[in-house]
Structures are given as C-alpha cells and as structure tokens.
Steps between C-alpha positions, in 0.01 A plus 500: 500500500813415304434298179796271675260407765179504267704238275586291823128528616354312144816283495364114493788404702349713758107346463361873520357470159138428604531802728638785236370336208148703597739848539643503207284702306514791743861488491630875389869500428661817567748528203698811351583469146788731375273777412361552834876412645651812280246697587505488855877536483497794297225649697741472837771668322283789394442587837828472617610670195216817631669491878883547308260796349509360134166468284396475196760304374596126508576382790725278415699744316572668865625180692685218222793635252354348185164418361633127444717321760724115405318238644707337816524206326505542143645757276132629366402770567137649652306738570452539909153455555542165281792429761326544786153342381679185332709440824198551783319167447130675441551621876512881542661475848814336321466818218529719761764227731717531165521924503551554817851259488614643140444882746692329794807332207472874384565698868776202586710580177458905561318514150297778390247271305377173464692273193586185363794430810241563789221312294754198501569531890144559600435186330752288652292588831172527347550150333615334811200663733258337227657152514431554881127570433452186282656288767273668767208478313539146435698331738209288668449320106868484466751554772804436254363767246816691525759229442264413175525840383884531538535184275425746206839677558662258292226554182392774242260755578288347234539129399237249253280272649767184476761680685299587757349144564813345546616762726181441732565148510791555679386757750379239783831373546623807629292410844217314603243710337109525595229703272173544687626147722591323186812377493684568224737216340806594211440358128089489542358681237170565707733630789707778273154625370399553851768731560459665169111576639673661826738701317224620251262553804772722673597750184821359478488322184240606210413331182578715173249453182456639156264752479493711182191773683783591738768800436820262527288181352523289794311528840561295896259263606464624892380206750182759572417467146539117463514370784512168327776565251728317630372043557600238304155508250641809401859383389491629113430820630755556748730297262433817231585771744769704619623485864594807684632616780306788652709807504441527884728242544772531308719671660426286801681215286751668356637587882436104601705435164797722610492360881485152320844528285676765808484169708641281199865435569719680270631322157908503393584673150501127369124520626540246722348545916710589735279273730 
C-alpha cells in the first residue's frame, strides 16, 4: 500500500493504532535510493541506446548534448543522472515519468538531443504532474493540500526554521483547513507544526542537517527515515535545520508565482496601481 495510507492507518486521530501497532514489524518499505534510481535509468537508456544500434559506449553520450545540464531552477550545474535521481522523489516510475517528457520537450522543439531548454520544459510538466500525485495521494488527510502548497510561491526554496514557522501560522487562514479531521486554526503553534508533519510526510518540504560523512557535508532528513522529525519535543532540532523545497516542486511554484503577479494589476512609472 502507499505509505500515505499506511501513515493514515496508525494515525491516532483515526483509533487504528491497536490494530497496526501488531504489523508494524513486518512492514517492508519499498524505497529506491539514488543508486538504484541511476542505475535503473541508465540501464533503460542502454537498451534503447542498442535498438538506435549504439553499444559500448555511454549512453548518455548518444541522447543529451552535454555531460552536465543547468539546473531549471538554479544556475548550477549537474551531472544528468544526479538530475534525474535528485528530482524523482525515491520513485523510479517518476525517473522514468521525468525522461520520457525531457524526449517529448525534445521532439516538440525539432531538437536533435536532449539539453538544458527541454530539461526546463519537461519540468514545467513533470513538476506540475507531481504536485497532482501528492494531492491524489493525500487528499482524504487533507483536501486543501494544494492551496497549502501554493502558499510557498511567495517564499525561498530554502528558508531557517523561524521563517518558516511564521509562515505556517498563517497558512489556515487561507481556508478552513482540516489535517486528518483536525481543524486547523491561524497563529496556533501546535496547528503550523501539523502542517509542517504533512508537508514533510508528502516530500514536499525536507529538513537539511550538517553532516561532515557526506560528500557536500550536509544530508535530508526524509519522513521514511524519521518519521518523527518533525513534533513539538523535537523543536531544537528542527530549529537547527535547513528547510527545503524538494526539487520536484519547484518549478510547480515558480509557474503559480508567475500566474500570481500576471493577474496583479499593472503599476504607473511613479509605481503607483493602476487599480
């Protein structure tokens, strides 16, 4: 099953506890780490690299212009299989989702191989189909999940601990919001953590600490791997981390952004509204 409904099955809220408390040491999650993800990416590509009658040779040399492409969002630069892997959530299908649009961006703009331009329109697709999967997947715990995601428009891709509190504390006041049949009330501390659990539960936001064993000294806290991460006992530790946007969704928000200010009325050269 879907860790969404798993979650929603141990949920107190939903008194199923005493039922799945007893299952929970059987539970085997199915989880790709970016390893596996590059390998079964590169492993698709090999074979369609041997039906274009090309072997022996990397395959991603025979279908992208450049070893590196710019991210869609940023000016760094990275390797594709780190592309792909970083932006498919631990979920091969979305790997595989993410190709197949940067092939389809590549056959709509008559180019001869994949780049940096069709990686930036595949994601403006592949970025909205994934917002669409989070509010599928958990639309029975939240039906407003969508309208709390599209608050983040307005903030960083990555923001402390303090800026992100004080933006959750304003979220319910955008509707009449329910977690899990909770209602959901603006300025309540206990409230805005509750929506910070959601978000972390869905992917969309991740929790950034120091970590000196890792290549780039910091690693993500992912909901699977602390499921607890994010409750008020734990304040000093979410207070020390980094917030960030999953790259899945980025471009998502950058598009909300831009429909956002094209419906703002236009300003007069003294910067005044025309309104």
């Amino acid at each position: 099953m879907r860790s969404s409904v798993w979650t929603r099955l141990t949920s107190e809220s939903q008194g199923q506890r005493d039922q799945t408390d007893h299952m929970r040491g059987l539970v085997i999650p199915l989880l790709a780490d970016d390893k596996l993800m590059q390998s079964i990416v590169r492993k698709r590509l090999e074979r369609a690299a041997r039906d274009a009658g090309q072997t022996k040779i990397d395959p991603y040399t025979i279908f992208f212009s450049d070893t590196t492409m710019t991210l869609p969002t940023s000016d760094e630069r990275r390797s594709w299989d780190s592309f792909i892997s970083k932006s498919a959530r631990e979920r091969p299908r979305d790997a595989i989702q993410l190709v197949k649009n940067m092939v389809d961006a590549a056959k709509q703009g008559n180019a001869p191989l994949i780049g940096s331009r069709e990686a930036e329109n595949a994601m403006k697709i592949y970025s909205s189909e994934r917002v669409d999967d989070v509010v599928n997947e958990f639309s029975l715990d939240c039906k407003n999940i969508r309208e709390i995601i599209n608050t983040f428009a307005d903030l960083d891709f990555e923001s402390d601990f303090e800026k992100l509190r004080r933006h959750l504390l304003t979220v319910p006041s955008i509707a009449s919001l329910q977690i899990r049949g909770a209602q959901l009330r603006p300025d309540v501390v206990d409230d805005a953590i509750s929506i910070l659990r959601l978000l972390h539960e869905t992917g969309f936001l991740n929790p950034r600490v120091a970590d000196t064993s890792k290549p780039r000294g910091f690693r993500h806290i992912l909901f699977h791997e602390d499921s607890n991460f994010v409750k008020l006992a734990n304040w000093n530790s979410m207070q020390g981390a980094r917030w960030e946007v999953h790259p899945a969704f980025r471009t998502y928000l950058l598009g909300v952004k831009q429909a956002q200010l094209a419906k703002l009325p236009p300003t007069r050269p003294n910067g005044t509204s025309n309104a």
